[in-house]
C-alpha positions in Angstrom: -52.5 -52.2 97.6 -48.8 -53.8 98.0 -47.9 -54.8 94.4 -49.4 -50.8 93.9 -46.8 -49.6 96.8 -43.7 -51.6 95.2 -45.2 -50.4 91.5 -45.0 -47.0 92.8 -41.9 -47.4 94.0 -39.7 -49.6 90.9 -40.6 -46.6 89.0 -39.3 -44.1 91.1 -36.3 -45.9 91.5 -36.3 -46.1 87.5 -36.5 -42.1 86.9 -34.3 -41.6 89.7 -31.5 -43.6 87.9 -32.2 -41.3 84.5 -28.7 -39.7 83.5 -30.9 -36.6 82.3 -31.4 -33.8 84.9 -34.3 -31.9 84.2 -34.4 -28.1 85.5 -37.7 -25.8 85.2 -36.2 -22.3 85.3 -38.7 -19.4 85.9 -35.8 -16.9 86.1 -34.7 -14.7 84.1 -37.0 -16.5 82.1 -39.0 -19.0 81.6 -37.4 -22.1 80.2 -36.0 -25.6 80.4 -32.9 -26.9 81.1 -31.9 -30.5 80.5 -28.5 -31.7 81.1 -26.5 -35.4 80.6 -22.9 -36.6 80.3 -22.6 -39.0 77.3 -19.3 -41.1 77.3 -17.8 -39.6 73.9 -16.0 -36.8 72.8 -17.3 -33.6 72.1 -16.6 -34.3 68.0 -18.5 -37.5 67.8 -21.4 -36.0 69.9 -21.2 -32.9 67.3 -21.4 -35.2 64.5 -24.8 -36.9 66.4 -26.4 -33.6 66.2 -24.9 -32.0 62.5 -25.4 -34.5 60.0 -28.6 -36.7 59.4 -26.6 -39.9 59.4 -25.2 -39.1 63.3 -29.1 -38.1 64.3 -29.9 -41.6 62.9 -28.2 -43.4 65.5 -30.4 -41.5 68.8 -33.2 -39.6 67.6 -35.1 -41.6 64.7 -34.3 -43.5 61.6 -35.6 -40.7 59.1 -33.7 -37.2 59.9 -32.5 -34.6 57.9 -30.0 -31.9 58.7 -28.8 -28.7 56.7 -26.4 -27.4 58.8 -26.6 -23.6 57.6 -28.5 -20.9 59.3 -32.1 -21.3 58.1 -31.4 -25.1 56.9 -33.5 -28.5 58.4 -32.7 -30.2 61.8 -35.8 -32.2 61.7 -37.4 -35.9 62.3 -39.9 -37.2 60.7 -41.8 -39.7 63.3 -44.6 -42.3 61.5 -48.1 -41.5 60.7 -46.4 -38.0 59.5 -45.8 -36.4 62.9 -42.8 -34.1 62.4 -40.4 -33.2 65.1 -37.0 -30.4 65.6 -37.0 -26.9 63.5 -34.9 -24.6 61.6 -31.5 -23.9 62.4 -30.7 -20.4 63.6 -27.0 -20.6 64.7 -24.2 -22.8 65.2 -21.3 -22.5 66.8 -19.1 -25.5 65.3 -18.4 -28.3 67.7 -20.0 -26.3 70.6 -23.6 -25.1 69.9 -26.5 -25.5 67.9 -29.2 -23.2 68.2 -32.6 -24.0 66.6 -36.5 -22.4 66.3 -37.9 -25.6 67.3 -41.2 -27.0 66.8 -43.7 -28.1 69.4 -45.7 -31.3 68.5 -48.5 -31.3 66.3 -51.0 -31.2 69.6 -49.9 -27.5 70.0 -51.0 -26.0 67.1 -50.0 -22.5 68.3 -47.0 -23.2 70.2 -45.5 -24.9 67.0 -46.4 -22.0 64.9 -44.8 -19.5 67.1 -42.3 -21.7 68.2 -39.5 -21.8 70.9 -35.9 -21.5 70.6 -33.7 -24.5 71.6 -30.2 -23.9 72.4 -27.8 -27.6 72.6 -24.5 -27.1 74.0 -21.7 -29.7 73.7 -18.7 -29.3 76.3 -15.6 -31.7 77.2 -16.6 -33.4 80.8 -13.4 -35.8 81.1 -11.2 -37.4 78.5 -13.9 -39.2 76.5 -16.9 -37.9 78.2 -19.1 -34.7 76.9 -22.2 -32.8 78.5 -24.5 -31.7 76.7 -26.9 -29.4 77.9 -30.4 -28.2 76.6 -31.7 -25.2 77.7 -35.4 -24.4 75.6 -36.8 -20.8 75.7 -39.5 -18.5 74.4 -42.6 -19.7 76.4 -45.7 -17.6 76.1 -48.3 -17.7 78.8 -51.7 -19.6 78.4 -52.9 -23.6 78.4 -51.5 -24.5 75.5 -48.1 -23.4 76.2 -48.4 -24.7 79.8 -49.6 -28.1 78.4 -46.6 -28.2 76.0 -43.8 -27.2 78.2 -44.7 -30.1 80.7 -45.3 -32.3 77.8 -41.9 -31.4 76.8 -40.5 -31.5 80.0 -40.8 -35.1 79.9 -40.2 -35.9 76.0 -37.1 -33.7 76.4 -35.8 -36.0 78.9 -36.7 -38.9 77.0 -34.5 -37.4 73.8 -31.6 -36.8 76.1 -31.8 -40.6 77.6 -31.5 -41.8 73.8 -28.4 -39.9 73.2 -27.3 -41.1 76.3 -28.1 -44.3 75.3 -26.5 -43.8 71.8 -23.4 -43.4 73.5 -23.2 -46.1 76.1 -25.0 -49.0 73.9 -24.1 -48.1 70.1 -26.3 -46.8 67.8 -29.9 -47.1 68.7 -31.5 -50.0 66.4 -35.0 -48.8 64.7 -37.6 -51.3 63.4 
């Protein structure tokens, strides 16, 4: 029951030392809101997001990025899972709007998909937040089950771009 107790509580001392704050919005809408601060400049945390070699270094080794409305911002996981959307939007050096897709465990949540919405902003001389805010959730199980699924794997994104910018480039086997 002890070891249990101080298991219980390393871990929430572990997630409460995330730099990713995670907000479930039900007003206006429905959505998600994840926000860090990432010690770079807004350009070089552009650069992460716009180009397949910058997603490289946080998100997965095999990305591709069109940066055009209607071009790629995907990752393509191992085993064939797929991950990101199209681009709808961009607002250069400030925003990237996507349709983004849900994991392949939502069927219908990735076909209807939501809209993701990164925003890059100065936060300091060499520091940039970057928020997250994900929209578009319908009502039912499936979409329930994927927004807490992604409420979670979210946060875990925005701790690698985090760690992207504290620790160098994340190094993929």
């Amino acid at each position: 029951m002890k070891s249990a107790v101080i298991t219980l509580a390393l871990a929430a001392a572990l997630y409460a030392q995330t730099p990713v704050k995670v907000t479930r919005l039900t007003a206006p809408e429905k959505a998600l809101k994840f926000e860090v601060v990432v010690p770079a400049k807004p350009a070089d945390v552009w650069a992460a997001f716009t180009t397949s070699e910058g997603m490289k270094t946080w998100l997965w080794r095999d990305c591709v990025v069109d940066l055009r409305a209607g071009g790629e911002w995907t990752v393509n996981y191992p085993g064939g899972a797929t991950g990101g959307g199209t681009i709808l939007s961009y607002d250069t050096g400030r925003r990237l709007t996507i349709h983004a897709m849900a994991p392949e465990k939502f069927p219908e949540v990735r076909r209807t998909r939501t809209t993701a919405v990164f925003e890059i902003a100065s936060d300091g001389e060499n520091a940039s937040k970057v928020t997250l805010t994900q929209t578009g959730w319908k009502e039912g199980k499936e979409w329930e089950d994927a927004y807490e699924y992604l409420a979670q794997g979210n946060a875990q994104l925005m701790g690698q771009l985090h760690r992207r910018f504290t620790n160098g480039p994340l190094k993929w086997q």
